[in-house]
LOVO-557036 format. One record per atom (N, C-alpha, C, O): residue number from 0; x, y negated, z negated. Coordinates in steps of 0.001 Angstrom, whole numbers, m for minus. Example, Ala and Ser with C-alpha at 12.3 -4.5 7.8 and 13.67 -1.06 7.14 Angstrom:
2
> resi  east  north  up
> 0  13190  5690  m7800;
> 0  12300  4500  m7800;
> 0  13200  3300  m7800;
> 0  14236  3319  m8465;
> 1  12850  2250  m7080;
> 1  13670  1060  m7140;
> 1  12900  m30  m7870;
> 1  13409  m1138  m8039;
This chain:
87
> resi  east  north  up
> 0  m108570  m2108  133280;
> 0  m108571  m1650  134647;
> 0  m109995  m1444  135169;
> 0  m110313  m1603  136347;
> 1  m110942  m1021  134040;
> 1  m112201  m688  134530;
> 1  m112997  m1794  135001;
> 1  m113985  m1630  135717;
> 2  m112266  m3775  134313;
> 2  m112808  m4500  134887;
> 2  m112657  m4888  136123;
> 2  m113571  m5456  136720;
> 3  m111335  m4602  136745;
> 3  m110719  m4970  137822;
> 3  m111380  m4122  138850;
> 3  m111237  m2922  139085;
> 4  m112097  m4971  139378;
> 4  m112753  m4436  141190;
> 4  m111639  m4172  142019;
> 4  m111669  m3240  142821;
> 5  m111010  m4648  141939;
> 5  m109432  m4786  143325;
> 5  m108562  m3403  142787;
> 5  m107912  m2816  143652;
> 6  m108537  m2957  141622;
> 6  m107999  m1942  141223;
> 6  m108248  m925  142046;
> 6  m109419  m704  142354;
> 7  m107202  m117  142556;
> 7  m107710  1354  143036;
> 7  m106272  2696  142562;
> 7  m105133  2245  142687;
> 8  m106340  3664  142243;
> 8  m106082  4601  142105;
> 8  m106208  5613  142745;
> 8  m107149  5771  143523;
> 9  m105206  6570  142525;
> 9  m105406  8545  143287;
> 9  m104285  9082  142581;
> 9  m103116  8765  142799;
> 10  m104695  9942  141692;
> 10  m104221  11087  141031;
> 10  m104128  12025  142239;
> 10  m104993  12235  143089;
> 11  m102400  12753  142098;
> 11  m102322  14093  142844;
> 11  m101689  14618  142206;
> 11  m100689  14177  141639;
> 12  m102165  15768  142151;
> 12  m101696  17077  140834;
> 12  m101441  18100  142056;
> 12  m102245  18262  142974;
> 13  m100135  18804  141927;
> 13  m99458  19843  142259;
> 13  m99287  21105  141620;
> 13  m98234  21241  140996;
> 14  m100103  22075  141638;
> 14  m100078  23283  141103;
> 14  m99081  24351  142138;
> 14  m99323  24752  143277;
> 15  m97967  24598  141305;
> 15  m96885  24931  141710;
> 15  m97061  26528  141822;
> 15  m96033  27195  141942;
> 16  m97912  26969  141801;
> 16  m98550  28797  142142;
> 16  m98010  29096  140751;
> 16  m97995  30317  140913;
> 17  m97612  28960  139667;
> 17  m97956  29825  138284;
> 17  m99365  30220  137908;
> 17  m100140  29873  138799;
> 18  m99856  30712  137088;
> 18  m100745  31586  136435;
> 18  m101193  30636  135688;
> 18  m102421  30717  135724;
> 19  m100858  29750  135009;
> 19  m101794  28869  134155;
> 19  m102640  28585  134599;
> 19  m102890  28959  135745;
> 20  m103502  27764  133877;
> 20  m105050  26981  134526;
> 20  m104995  25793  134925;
> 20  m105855  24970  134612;
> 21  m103776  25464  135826;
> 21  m103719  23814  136282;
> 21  m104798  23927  137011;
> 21  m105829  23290  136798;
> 22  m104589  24988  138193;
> 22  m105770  24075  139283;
> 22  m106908  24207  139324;
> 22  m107635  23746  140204;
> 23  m107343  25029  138132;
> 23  m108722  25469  137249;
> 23  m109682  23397  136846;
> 23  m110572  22639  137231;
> 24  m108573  23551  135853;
> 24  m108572  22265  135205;
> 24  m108661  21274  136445;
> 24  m109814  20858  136552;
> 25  m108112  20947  137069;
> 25  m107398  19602  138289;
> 25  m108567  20126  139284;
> 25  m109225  19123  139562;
> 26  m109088  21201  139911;
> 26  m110471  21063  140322;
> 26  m111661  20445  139144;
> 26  m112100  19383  139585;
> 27  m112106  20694  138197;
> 27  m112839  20082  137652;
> 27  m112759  18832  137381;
> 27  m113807  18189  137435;
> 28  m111825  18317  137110;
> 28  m111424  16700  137453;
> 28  m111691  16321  138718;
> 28  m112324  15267  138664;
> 29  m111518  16667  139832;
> 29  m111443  15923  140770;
> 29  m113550  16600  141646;
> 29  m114150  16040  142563;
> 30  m113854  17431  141120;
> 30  m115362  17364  140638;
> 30  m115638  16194  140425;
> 30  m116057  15299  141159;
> 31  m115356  16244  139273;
> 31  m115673  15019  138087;
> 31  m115872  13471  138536;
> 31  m116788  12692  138270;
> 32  m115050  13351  139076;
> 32  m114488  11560  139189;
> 32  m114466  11615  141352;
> 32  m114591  10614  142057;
> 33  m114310  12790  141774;
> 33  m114141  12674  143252;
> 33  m112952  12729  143967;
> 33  m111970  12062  143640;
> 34  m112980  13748  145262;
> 34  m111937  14125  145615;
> 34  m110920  12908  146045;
> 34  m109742  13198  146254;
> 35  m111393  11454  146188;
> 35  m110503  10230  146635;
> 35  m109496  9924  145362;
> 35  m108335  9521  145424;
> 36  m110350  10262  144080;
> 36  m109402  9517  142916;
> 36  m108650  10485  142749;
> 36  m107502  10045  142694;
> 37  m108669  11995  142593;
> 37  m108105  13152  141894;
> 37  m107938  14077  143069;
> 37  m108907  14539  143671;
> 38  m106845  14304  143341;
> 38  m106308  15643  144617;
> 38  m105412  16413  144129;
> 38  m104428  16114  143452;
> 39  m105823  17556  144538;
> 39  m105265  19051  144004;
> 39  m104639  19400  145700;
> 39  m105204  19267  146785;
> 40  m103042  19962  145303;
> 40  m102345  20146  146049;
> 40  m101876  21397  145566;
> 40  m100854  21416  144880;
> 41  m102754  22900  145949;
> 41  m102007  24123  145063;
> 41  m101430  25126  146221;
> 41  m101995  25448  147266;
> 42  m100247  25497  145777;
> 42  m99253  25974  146371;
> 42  m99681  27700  145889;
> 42  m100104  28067  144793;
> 43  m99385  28593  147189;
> 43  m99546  29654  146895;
> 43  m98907  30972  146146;
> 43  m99465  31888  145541;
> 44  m97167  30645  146490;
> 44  m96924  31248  145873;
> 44  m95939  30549  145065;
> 44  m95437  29566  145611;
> 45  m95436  30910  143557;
> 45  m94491  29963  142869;
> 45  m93244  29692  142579;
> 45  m92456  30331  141882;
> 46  m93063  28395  143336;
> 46  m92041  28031  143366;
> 46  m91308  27208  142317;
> 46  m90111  26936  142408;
> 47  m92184  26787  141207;
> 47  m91190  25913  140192;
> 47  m91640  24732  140411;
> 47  m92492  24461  141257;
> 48  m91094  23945  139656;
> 48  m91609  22507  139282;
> 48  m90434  21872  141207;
> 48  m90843  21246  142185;
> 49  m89492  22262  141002;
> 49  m88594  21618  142465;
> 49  m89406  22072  143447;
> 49  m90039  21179  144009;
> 50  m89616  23326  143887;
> 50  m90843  23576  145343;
> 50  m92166  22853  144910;
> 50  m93017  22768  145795;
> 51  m92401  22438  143959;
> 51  m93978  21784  143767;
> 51  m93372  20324  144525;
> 51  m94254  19740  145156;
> 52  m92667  19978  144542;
> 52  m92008  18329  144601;
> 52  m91639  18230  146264;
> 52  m91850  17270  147006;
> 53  m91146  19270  146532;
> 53  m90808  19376  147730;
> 53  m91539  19240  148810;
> 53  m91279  18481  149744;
> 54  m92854  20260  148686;
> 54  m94198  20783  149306;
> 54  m95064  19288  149276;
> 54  m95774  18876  150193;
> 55  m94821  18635  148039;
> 55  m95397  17030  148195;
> 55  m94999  16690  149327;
> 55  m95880  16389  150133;
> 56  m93836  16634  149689;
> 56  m93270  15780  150440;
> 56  m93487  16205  152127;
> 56  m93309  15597  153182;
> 57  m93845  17233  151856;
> 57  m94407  17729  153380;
> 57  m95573  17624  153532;
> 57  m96051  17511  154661;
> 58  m96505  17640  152144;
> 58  m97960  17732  152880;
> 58  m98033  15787  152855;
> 58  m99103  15327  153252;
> 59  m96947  14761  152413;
> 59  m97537  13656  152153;
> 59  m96431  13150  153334;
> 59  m95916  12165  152805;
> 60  m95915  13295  154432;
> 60  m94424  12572  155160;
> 60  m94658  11274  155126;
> 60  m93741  10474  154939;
> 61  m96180  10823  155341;
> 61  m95843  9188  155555;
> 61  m95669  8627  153826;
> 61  m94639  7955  153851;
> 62  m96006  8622  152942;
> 62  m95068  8284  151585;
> 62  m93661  8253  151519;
> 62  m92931  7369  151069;
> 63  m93336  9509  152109;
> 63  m91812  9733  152201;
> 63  m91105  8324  153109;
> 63  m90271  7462  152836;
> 64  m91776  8585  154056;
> 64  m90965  7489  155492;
> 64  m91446  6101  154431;
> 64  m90593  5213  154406;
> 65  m92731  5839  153558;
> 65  m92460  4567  153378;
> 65  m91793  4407  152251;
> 65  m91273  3296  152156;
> 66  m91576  5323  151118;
> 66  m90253  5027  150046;
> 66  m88729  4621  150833;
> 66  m87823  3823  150595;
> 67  m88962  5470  151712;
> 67  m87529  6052  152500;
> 67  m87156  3837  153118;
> 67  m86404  2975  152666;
> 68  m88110  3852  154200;
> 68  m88328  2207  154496;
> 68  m88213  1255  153192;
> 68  m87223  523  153179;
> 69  m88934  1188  152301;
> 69  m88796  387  151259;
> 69  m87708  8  150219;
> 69  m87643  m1058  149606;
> 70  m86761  1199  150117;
> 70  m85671  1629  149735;
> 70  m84445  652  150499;
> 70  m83670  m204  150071;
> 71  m84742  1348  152065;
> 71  m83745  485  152990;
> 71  m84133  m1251  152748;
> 71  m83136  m1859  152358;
> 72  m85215  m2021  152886;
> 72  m85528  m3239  152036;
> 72  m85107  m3297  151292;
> 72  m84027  m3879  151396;
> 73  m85374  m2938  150266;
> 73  m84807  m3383  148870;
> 73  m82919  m3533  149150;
> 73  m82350  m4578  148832;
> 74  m82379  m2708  149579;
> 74  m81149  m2950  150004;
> 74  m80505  m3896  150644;
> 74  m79541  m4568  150279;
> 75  m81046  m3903  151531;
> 75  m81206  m5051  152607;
> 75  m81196  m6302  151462;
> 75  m80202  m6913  151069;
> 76  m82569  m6490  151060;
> 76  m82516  m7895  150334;
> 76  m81842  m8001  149401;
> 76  m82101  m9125  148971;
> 77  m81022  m7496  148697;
> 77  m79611  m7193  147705;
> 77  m78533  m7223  148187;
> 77  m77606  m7202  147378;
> 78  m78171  m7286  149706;
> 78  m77300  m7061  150222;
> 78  m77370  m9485  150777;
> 78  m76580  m10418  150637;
> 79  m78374  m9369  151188;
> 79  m78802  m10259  151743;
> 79  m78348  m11882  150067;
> 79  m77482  m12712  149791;
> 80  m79428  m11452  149632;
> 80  m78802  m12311  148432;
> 80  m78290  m11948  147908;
> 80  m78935  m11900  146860;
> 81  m76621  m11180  147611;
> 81  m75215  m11553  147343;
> 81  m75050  m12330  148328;
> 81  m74741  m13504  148127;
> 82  m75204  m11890  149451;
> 82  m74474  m12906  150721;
> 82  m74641  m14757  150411;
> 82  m73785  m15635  150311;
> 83  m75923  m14786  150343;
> 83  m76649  m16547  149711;
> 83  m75920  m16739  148024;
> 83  m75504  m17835  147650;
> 84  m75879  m15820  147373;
> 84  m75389  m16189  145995;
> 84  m73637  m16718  146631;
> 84  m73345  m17864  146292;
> 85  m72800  m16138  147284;
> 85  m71390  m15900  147333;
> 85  m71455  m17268  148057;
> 85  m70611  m18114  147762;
> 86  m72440  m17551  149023;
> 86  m72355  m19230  149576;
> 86  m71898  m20461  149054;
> 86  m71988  m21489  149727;
């Protein structure tokens, strides 16, 4: 991967407000390497691994709308070729 120029990446780590040292750790990473490759998303108070997932999905909506779109595609074209296979 490290040869590949066209390669790009972004780590996002969700610290779900527990007491451990995630976002201790997941700031020094994203120090490290830069806030584009590595993003810390820490939640204030804790909600669990399900409110960490959730809170993604609000601070990220356009991911959502394009799984959500891509999903409906993929359907679509499954729906589409049975139709050409059954021909």
């Amino acid at each position: 991967m490290k040869s590949d120029k066209n390669f790009t990446y972004e780590i996002i780590i969700v610290c779900d407000g527990s007491k451990d040292q995630t976002s201790n750790i997941a700031w020094d990473y994203s120090k490290k390497y830069g806030v584009d490759k590595v993003r810390l998303l820490k939640l204030v108070k804790n909600r669990g691994k399900g409110g960490a997932v959730t809170q993604v999905f609000f601070f990220l909506p356009f991911l959502s709308f394009l799984f959500f779109f891509l999903f409906l595609f993929f359907l679509y074209f499954l729906f589409f070729l049975s139709f050409m296979i059954q021909w």
